[in-house]
Structure formats: C-alpha cells, structure tokens
N, C-alpha and C positions, 0 to 999 in steps of 0.2 A: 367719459373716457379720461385715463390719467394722461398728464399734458407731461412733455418735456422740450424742455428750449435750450437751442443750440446759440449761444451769441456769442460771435466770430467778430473778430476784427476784419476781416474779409473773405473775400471767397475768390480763392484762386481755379481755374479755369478744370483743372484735372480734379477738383474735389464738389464739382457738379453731379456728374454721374452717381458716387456716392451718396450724395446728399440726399437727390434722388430717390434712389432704390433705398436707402435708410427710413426715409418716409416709408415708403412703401410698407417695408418689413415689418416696421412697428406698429403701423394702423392693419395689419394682418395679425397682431398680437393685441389688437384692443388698445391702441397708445398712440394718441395724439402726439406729432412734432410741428413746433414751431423752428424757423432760422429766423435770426436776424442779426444782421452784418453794415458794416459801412465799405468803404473805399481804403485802399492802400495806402500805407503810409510813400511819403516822399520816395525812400530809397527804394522802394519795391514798383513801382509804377512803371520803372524803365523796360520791366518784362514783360508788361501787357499783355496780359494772362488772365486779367481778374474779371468775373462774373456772376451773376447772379442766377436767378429761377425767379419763374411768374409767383408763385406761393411765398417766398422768403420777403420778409421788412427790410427795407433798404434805411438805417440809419445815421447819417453825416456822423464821422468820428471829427474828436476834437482833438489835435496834437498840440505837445508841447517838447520843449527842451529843458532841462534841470539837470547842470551839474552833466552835460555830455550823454545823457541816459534820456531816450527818447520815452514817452510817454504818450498812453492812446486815453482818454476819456469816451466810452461807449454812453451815449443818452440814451440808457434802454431800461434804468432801474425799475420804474413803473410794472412796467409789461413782462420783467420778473418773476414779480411777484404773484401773476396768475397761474405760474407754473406750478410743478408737483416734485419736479428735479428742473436742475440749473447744469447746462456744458459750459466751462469755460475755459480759454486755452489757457494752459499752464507757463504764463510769461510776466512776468516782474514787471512789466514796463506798461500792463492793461489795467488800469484803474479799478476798474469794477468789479475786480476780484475781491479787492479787501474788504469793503465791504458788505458783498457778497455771502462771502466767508464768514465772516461775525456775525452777522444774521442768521446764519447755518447754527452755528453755535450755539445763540441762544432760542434753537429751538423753531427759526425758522425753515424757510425752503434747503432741501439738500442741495449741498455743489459738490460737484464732479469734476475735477480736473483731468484732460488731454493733455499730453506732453513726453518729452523724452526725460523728463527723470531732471537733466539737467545738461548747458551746455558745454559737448567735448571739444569744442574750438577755442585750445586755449590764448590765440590772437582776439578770438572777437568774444569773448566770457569774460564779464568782471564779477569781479571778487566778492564784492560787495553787494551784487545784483545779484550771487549765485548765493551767498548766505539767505539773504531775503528768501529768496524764492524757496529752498531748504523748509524754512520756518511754517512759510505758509503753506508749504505743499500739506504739509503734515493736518490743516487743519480741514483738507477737504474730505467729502462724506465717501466718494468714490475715486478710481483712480482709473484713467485709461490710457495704458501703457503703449506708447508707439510700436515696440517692438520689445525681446526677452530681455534684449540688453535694458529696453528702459527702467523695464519692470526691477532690472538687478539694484539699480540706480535706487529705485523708490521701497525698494525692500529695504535696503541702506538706511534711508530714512525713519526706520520702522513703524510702516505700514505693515498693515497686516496683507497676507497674501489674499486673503478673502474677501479682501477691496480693490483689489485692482484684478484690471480683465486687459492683458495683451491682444490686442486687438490688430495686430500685423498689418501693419500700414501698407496698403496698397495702391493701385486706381487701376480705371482702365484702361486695359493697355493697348498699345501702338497697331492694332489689328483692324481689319476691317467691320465694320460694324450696321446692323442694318436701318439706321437712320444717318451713316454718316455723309450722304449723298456723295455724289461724282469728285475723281480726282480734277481739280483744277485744271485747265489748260496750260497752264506755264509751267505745272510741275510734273504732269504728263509728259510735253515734250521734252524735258529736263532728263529725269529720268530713263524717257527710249532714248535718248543721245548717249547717255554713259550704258546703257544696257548695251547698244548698235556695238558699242567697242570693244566688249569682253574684257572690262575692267575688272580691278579686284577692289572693293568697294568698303569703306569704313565712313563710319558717322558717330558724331555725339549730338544727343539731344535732350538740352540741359538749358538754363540760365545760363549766359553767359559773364561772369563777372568775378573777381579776383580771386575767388576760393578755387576757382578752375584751372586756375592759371594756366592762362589762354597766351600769354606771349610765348609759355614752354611747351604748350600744347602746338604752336607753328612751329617752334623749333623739332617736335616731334616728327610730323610732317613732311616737313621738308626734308628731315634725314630720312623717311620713310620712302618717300619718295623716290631720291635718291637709289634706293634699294630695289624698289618694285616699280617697276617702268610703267606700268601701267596701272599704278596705285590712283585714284580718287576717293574725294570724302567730301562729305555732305554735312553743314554747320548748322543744327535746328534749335532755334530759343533767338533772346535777347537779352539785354544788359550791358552793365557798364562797358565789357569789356570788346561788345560785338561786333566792335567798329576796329578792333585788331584784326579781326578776321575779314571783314567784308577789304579795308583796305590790301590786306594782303593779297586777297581774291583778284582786283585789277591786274596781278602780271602773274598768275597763277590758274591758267586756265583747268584746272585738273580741281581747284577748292573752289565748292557752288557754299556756298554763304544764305540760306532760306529766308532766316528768323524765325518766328514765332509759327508753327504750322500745325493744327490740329484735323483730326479726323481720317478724313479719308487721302488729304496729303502724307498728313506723316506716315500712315499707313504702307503708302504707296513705295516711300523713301525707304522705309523699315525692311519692307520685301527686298530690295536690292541689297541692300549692306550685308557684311557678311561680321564683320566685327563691330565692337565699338571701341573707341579710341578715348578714354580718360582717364588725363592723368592728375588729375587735380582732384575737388573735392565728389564725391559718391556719392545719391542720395536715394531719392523714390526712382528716379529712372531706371533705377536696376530691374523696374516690372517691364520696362520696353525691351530692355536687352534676350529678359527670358522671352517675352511674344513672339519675338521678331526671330530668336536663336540668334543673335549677333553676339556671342561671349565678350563680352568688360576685358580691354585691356588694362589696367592700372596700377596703381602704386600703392603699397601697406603708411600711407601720411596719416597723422593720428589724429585728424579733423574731419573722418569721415562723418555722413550722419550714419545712425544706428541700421539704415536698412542696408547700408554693407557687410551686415553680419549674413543675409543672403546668401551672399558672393562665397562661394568652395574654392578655391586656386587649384589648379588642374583638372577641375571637375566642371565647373559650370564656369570658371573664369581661369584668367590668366593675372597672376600679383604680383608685380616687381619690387623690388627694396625700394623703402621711403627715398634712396638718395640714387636710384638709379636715374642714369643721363639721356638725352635725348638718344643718343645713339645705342643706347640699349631698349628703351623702347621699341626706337626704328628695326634694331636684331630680329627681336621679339614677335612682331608684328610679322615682318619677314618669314620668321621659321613658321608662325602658324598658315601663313597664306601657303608654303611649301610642305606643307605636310598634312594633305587633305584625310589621312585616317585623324590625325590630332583634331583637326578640324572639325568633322561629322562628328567627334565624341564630345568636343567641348557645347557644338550646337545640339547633340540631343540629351544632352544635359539640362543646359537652358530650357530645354520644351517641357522636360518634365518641372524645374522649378516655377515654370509658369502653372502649373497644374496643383502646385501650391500654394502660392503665395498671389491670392486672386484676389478681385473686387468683393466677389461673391461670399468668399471667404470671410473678408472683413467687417462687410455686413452685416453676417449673422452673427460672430462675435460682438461687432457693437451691442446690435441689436438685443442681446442677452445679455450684456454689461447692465444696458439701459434699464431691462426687466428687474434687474437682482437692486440694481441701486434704486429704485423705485420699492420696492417692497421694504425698503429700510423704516421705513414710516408709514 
C-alpha cells in the first residue's frame, strides 16, 4: 500500500475525530496513514486541548528561542523517509520542513504543505517569518488550503491551482454524538438550573486568550446584561485570558465560567444557548455555532482566521463594525433576543451551513488531495 505521513507538531483535541476518520478513508482507497506528533509548545499548553490516538507516534519536540521567533525541531526525519508523501504544517518556526523540502527537490519524498496561505494577524505576523515562509511554500509538491481564502493566498504565490486542494477546515461539531457518553453531573445540573429560569442564553466556545479580547468581551456582558434581565452566558475553553472570566464570575451569578468541555458537555451547553457572543478573534468554532444554530455575534476585526469567510451577516450571522462599542453589541444582542422571526431565520441558516461545511466534507477532500498528490510520482 502507498504510505503517507502526517507530522504534526501536535494534536489538538478537535483534530482527533478527523484524524481518525482520515485514516479511515484512505485505507478504504488502498493508502496507508501514518501521525506522528509531539506535545505543545509552552504558549499553547494553557488550553488543554492537546491529544493523541492509540495508532499515532508520540515524538518529544525540541524548542528553542532565536531572535524572539519560537522554533519546534520534530525528531521524526528517519521515519520520513519510509513514506511515499510527506504533511507538514505550513509554519516557518517547524524545522523539518526545510529540509524536508530540499530533499523533495532533489528528487526525493513529495512534501505537502497545510496551511492558511499566510498570517492575517498583523500584531502577531512578522515580516520576516512571512517572507520565509512565501519562499518555501512555493517549494512544496502539494498544497492543502485551509479554506478559499487560503487558496487565494497560495495562488498569489504562484502555485498552480492543480496543486492545491481546499480542503474547508472543519471538525466535529458541538452535537451529540454516539460515543460521547453521558452528560456530567455538574453540567447537567448547571444547565437544568438556567433552563428552570427561562433564561435567554449566550455562550462562547473558544480559547480563551488575548486575540478574544475577553476584558471587552465582559464589558459586553455586563452591558448586555444590563439590557436583558434575564440574559445568561456560558464561558467554554481556556487560556491566558480565562481567569478574567472566572474571576468575574464570583459576583456575577448569571456568568457560569466551564473551561475546557468536550463531548457530551459541550453538547449539552450548545442545546441551550441561543446565540454566541464574540467579539474578538473567529475561528474553527464557527462549525459549533452552525450545529448548535447559536448565530456569531461579532465584529468585521481584520485578524479573523480564514473560516470566518463562513459567516454571511444577516444570513447566518450578525457583523458589527471593527470599532463598534460594548453597548452596541449589548443593542444588538438585545434586538435579536426581541425579534424571534430574526431569530429563527438567522438559526435556520446556521443549520443549513452546518450541512456544509462538515467533518465529513473535509475528509473526502483531504482524502483526495492525498490520492492526486500521491500519483505525482
């Protein structure tokens, strides 16, 4: 069977079920997959998200710091080399690309770069790390585009479009699912307690940490608040920043503060909310918001990732101006909890973009990415 190997700097928690069903798909096409990953780097560790699979190689990364620009050395060169294709994420700061890549070159294993093209955050993008990455993207054999937008990004580049495969970044979403056993006791009776009230119910379920902007995100709230008497919201994730929330939570009996909750909690949280509330950075969660129908309150900020191309504003979401103030969210928020025809239209909107933009979806996409780049040699 022809082999392909995935080496990840890690494996976060929402890209198991893919992983998964990716194997799946491919050894149902004749095509052996390998993972193999290490541990999180320092600044990501705070989310507690990251896991593996009984099949995947757990490899110790080695970090370093140089010049401010964080750096991963993956010990997997070896084990490479028994491949037929090579994944590797498309990030300046993972060693084993470069090499990788000139080997590609002369003739050895193809490499495949994942990625979004390049970063739109231009507080956390340098300049110099986005030239690099430019150069070398250009020398991988195949390209797997996060999303349209990436693809626009990597055509830029000139790549040919017959190299990359948009692969619409998904996972699974915030639904019940049939392994994901019983809702916990603490979030069972969480939940019947704000259900008992006939609350009007919002959540964000994210990392919690600076690109969220989580001190404007309580300022939200509390104007929200203010507005709808019987407004409650529910904090799911973790990070730097999730200890604004939790403290705030002590004299806020109305903000339940979770962390980190997968399966059949978040599930359970998901069913109740009626919106989601972010006003900061957008990312993959936007596949919880369609599952669950909670329409994306948010803001047009130009550091979204790419799967806020998604997001429709009055269609499946609600977009505020980059510079709109707490108390226009809070407006906002208000008018949709009052205006239950806006309401049903924006949530059956969402249902139907959950019906596109799936796991299932991404899969097969990969999955036939993997096939065409494999047939190169």
């Amino acid at each position: 069977m022809p082999n392909v190997t995935f080496a990840m700097e890690w494996v976060p928690q929402y890209r198991v079920p893919f992983y998964a069903a990716l194997r799946q798909r491919l050894a149902d096409n004749g095509v052996e997959m390998q993972l193999i990953h290490g541990d999180p780097p320092a600044n990501r560790k705070g989310r507690r998200d990251h896991q593996s699979l009984p099949w995947a190689q757990v490899v110790p990364n080695r970090f370093f710091t140089v010049a401010g620009l964080g750096l991963t050395w993956q010990p997997v060169w070896r084990r490479l080399k028994q491949s037929e294709l090579i994944v590797l994420q498309q990030e300046t700061g993972l060693l084993i690309n470069y090499p990788a890549l000139m080997r590609s070159k002369l003739g050895g294993t193809p490499v495949a770069l994942w990625g979004h093209g390049h970063n739109f955050n231009p507080e956390d993008a340098s300049a110099p790390a986005e030239w690099v990455k430019s150069k070398v993207t250009r020398l991988a054999d195949w390209i797997f585009a996060y999303t349209e937008t990436s693809a626009e990004v990597f055509r830029s580049l000139g790549i040919d479009d017959a190299r990359i495969t948009v692969v619409q970044n998904s996972m699974e979403a915030a639904a019940p699912q049939p392994d994901a056993g019983p809702v916990s006791d603490e979030v069972a009776q969480l939940v019947s307690d704000v259900a008992g009230r006939s609350s009007r119910v919002g959540w964000i379920v994210s990392a919690l940490d600076r690109w969220k902007r989580v001190p404007f995100l309580l300022e939200v709230l509390d104007a929200t608040r203010a507005r709808v008497e019987n407004f409650e919201f529910f904090a799911l994730g973790a990070g730097a920043e999730a200890e604004i929330l939790a403290e705030a939570a002590r004299t806020r009996p109305w903000l339940h503060v979770v962390g980190p909750v997968f399966g059949a909690d978040k599930a359970a949280i998901g069913a109740l909310a009626e919106v989601t509330i972010q006003p900061g950075l957008v990312g993959l969660h936007v596949i919880d918001t369609f599952a669950t129908a909670t329409p994306m309150i948010t803001a047009d900020i130009s550091y979204h990732s790419h799967e806020a191309s998604y997001l429709e504003p009055e269609i499946n979401a609600v977009v505020l101006p980059a510079k709109a103030s707490a108390e226009d969210f809070a407006a906002s928020v208000a008018e949709v909890f009052e205006d239950d025809t806006r309401l049903a239209s924006l949530r059956q909107h969402c249902r139907a973009s959950a019906e596109v933009y799936t796991l299932e979806a991404m899969v097969e996409r990969f999955a036939q990415g993997v096939i065409s780049a494999l047939a190169l040699r």
